[in-house]
MARKE-751994 format. One line per field, with one value per residue (C-alpha): residue number from 1; residue in three letters; x, y, z. Coordinates in nm, 4 decimals. Layout:
# residues N
i: [NUM,...]
aa: [ALA,...]
xx: [X,...]
yy: [Y,...]
zz: [Z,...]
This chain:
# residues 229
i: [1,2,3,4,5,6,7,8,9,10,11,12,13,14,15,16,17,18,19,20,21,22,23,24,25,26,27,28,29,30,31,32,33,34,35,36,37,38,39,40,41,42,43,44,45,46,47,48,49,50,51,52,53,54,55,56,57,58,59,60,61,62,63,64,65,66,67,68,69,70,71,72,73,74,75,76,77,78,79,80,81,82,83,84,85,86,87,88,89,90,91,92,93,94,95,96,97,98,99,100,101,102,103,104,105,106,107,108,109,110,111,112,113,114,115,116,117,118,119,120,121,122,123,124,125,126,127,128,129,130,131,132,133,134,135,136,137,138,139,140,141,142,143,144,145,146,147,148,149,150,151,152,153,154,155,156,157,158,159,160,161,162,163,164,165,166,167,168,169,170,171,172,173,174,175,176,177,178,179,180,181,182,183,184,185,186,187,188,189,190,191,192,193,194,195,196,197,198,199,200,201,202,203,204,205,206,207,208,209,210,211,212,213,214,215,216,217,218,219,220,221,222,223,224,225,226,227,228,229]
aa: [UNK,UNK,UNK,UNK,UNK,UNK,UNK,UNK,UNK,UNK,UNK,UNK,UNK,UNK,UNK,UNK,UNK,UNK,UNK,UNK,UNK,UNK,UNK,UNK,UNK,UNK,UNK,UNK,UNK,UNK,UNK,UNK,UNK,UNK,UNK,UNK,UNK,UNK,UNK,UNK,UNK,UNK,UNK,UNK,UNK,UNK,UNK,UNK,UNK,UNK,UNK,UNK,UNK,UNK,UNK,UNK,UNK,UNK,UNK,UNK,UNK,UNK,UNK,UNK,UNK,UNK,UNK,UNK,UNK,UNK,UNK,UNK,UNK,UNK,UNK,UNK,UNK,UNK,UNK,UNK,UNK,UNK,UNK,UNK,UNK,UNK,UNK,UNK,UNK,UNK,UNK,UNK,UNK,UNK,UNK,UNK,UNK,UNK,UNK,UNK,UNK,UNK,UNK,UNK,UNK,UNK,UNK,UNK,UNK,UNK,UNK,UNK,UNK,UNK,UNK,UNK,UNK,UNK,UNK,UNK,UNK,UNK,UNK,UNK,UNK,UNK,UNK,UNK,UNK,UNK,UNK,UNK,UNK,UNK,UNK,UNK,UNK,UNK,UNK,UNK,UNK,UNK,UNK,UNK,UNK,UNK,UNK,UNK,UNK,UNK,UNK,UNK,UNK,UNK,UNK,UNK,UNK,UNK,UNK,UNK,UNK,UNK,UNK,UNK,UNK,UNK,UNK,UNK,UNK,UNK,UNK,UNK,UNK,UNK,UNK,UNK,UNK,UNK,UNK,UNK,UNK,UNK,UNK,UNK,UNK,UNK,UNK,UNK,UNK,UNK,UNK,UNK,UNK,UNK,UNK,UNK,UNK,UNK,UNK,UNK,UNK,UNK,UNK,UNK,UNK,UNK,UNK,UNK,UNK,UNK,UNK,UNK,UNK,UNK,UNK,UNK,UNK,UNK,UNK,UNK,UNK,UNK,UNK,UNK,UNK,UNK,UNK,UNK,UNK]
xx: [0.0000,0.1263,0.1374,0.1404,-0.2095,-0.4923,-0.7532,-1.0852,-1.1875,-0.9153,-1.0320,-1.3472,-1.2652,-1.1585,-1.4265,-1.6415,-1.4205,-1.4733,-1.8649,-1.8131,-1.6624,-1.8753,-2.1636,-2.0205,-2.0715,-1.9096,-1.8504,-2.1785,-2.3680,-2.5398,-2.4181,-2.5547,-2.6778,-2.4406,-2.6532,-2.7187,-2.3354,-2.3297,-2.5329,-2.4011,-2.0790,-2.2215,-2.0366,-2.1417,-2.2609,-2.0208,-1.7107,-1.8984,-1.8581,-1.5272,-1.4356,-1.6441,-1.4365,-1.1050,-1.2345,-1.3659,-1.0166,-0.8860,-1.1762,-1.3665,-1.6578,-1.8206,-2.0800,-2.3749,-2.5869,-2.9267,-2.8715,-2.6140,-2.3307,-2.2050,-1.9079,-1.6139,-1.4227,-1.0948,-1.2619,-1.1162,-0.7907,-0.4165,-0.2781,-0.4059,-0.3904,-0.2967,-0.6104,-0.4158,-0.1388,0.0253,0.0034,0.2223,0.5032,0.7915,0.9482,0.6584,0.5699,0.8821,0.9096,0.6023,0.6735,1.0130,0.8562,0.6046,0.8841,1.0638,0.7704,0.5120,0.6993,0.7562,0.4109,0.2987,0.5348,0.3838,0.0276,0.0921,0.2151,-0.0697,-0.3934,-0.7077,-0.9890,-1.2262,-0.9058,-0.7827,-1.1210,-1.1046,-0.7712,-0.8955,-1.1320,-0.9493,-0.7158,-0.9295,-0.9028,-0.5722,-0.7901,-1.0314,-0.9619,-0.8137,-1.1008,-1.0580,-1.4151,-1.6118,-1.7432,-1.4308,-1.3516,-1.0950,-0.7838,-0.5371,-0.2453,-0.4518,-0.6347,-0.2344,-0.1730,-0.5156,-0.4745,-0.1599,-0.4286,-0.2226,-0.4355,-0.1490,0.0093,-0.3708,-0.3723,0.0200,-0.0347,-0.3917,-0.2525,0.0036,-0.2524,-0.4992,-0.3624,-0.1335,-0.4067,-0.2708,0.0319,-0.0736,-0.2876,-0.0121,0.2223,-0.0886,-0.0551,0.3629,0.3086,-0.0230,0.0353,-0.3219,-0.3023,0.0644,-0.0337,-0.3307,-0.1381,0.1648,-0.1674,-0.3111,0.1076,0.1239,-0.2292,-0.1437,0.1572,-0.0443,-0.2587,-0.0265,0.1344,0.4496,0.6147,0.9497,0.7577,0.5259,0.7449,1.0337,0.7044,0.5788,0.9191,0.9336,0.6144,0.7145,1.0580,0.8805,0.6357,0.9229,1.1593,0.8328,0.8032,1.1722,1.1788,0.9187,1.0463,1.3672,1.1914,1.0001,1.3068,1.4507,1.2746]
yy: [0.0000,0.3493,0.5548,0.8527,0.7765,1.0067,0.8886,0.8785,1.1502,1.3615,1.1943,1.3316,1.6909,1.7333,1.6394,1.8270,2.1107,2.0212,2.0521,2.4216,2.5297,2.3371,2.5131,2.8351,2.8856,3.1687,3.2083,3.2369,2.9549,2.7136,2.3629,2.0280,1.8528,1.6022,1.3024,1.4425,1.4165,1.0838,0.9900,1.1538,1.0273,0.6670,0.6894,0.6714,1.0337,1.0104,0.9768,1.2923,1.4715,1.3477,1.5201,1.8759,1.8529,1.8387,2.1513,2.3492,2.3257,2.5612,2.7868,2.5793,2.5422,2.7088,2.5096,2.6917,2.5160,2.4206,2.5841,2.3621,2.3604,2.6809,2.7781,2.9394,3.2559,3.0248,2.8622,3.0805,3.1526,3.0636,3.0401,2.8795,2.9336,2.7190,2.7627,2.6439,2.8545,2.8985,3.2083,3.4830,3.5518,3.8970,3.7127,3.6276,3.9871,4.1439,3.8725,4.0205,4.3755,4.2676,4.0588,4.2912,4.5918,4.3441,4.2782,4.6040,4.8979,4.7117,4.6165,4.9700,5.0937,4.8205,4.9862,5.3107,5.2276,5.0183,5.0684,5.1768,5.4573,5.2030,5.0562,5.4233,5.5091,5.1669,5.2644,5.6211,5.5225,5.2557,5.5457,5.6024,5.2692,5.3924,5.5677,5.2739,4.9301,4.7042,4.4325,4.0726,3.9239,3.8752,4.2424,4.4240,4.6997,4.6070,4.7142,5.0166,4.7388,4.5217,4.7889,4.8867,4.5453,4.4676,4.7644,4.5908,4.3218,4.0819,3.8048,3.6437,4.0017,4.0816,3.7602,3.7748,4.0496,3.9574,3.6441,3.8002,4.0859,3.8342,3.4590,3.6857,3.8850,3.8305,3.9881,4.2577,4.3655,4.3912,4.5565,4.8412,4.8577,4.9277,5.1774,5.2986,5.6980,5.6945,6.0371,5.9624,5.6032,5.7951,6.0720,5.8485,5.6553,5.9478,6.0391,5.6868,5.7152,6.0183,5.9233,5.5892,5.8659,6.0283,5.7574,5.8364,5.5122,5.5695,5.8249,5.5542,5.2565,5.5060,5.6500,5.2824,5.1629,5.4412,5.3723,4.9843,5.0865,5.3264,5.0093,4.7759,4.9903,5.0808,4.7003,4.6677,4.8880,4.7150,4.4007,4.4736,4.6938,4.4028,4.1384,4.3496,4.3756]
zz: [0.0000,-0.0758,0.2411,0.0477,-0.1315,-0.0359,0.1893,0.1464,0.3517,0.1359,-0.1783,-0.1167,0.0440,-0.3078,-0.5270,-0.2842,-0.3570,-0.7417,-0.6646,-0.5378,-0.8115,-1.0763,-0.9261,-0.8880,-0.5347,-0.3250,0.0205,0.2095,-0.0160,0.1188,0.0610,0.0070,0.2947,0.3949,0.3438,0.0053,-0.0970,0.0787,-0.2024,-0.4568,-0.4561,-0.3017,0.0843,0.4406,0.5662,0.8629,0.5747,0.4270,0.7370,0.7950,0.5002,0.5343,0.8586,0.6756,0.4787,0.8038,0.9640,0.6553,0.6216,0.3029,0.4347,0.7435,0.9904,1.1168,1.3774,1.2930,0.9315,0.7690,0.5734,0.3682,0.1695,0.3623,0.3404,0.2371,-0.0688,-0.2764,-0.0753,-0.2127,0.0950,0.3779,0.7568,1.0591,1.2815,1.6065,1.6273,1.9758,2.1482,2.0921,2.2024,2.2614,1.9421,1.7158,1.7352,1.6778,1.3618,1.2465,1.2508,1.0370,0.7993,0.7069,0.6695,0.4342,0.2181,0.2043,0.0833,-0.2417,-0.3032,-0.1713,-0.4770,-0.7138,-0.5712,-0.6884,-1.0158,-1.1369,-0.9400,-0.9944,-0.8802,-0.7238,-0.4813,-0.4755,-0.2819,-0.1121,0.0329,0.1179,0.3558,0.4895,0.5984,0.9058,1.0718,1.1870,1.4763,1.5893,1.7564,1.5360,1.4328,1.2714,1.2258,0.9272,0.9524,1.0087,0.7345,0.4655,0.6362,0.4921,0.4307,0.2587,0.0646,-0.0614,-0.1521,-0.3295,-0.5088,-0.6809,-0.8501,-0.7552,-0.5541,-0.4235,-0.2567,-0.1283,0.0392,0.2063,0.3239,0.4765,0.5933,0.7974,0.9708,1.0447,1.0470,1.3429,1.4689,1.8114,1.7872,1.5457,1.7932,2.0445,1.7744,1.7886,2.2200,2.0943,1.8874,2.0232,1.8828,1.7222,1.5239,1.3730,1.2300,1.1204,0.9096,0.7901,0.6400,0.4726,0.3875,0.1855,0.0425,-0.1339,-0.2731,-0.4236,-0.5724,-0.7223,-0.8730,-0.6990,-0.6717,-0.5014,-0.2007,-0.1449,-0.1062,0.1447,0.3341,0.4209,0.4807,0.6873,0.8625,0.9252,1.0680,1.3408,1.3943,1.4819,1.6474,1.9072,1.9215,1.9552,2.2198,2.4296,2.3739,2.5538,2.8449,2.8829,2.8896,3.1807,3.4022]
């Protein structure tokens, strides 16, 4: 037997994947009931469920008690997310505040050289979140990074980007106690946004490396008032 062979819970995941997208659903559809795919593709319904199981754990599918079964905000996602990660940690904040100066201000630059009115006034408003509580549910506002990176109409930036604001929610919400200077991450916002506007590649990519460096050296900071004491 080939250890490496699929199951058939896996098997299945995927064809039930398949089904999504032959029907065209998008997140928020309802799916088949589980006994009705447990005849359609001739299995038990517990190997069904085994499988929508598999999909939950990466965001496929989404249960709703006493509703049923519905397609998930990661169906259409490129990358997925490890839903049990540990907690955070001085480190694992600090490593996000680095990676994300390493990997924004040139997709910030890429933003303002190729996007678009509608993300233009996407970004705009997202400019104000800078003063609120950071949020992470399904109703939260699109957030200003995000916006930057969607704007490059690139999927696969959109969703790096999103992944690491909200797959490390945890910490970025610490990084936001660290640098907690609500009007200034307000204004360098509305500083990058109109760069992006004007098309002004090379401002936009030094004002959000900018930005990310006064982000990690607040984090920095704390991180080592913290360690000694």
């Amino acid at each position: 037997m080939n250890k490496n062979a699929p199951s058939l819970s896996e098997r299945l995941a995927d064809d039930i994947v398949e089904i999504i997208r032959q029907e065209s659903l998008a997140p928020g559809d309802l799916m088949a009931s589980s006994r009705e795919l447990a005849q359609r593709f001739d299995v038990t319904t517990p190997t069904v469920r085994e499988a929508l199981r598999r999909l939950e754990a990466t965001g496929v599918v989404e249960f709703r008690h006493g509703s049923g079964t519905y397609v998930g905000a990661g169906f259409s996602r490129t990358l997925l997310v490890n839903p049990h990660l540990p907690r955070e940690s001085r480190d694992s904040v600090l490593e996000l505040a680095e990676a994300r100066l390493v990997l924004e201000p040139p997709i910030v630059a890429t933003a303002a050289r190729v996007r678009d009115d509608e993300w233009l006034a996407q970004i705009e408003r997202s400019t104000v979140n800078a003063l609120h509580p950071p949020r992470f549910d399904d109703e939260a506002p699109v957030h200003f990074h995000v916006a930057l990176a969607a704007a490059t109409g690139n999927t696969l930036l959109r969703e790096t980007v999103e992944a690491l604001l909200f797959v490390r929610s945890r910490e970025q919400v610490e990084i936001r106690h660290r640098y907690h200077d609500r009007e200034r991450d307000h204004a360098e916002h509305m500083e990058i946004y109109t760069a992006v506007k004007d098309r002004d590649a090379e401002a936009a990519e030094r004002l959000t490396r900018e930005h990310l460096t006064s982000i990690r050296d607040a984090v920095a900071a704390a991180s080592r008032e913290a360690a000694d004491r």
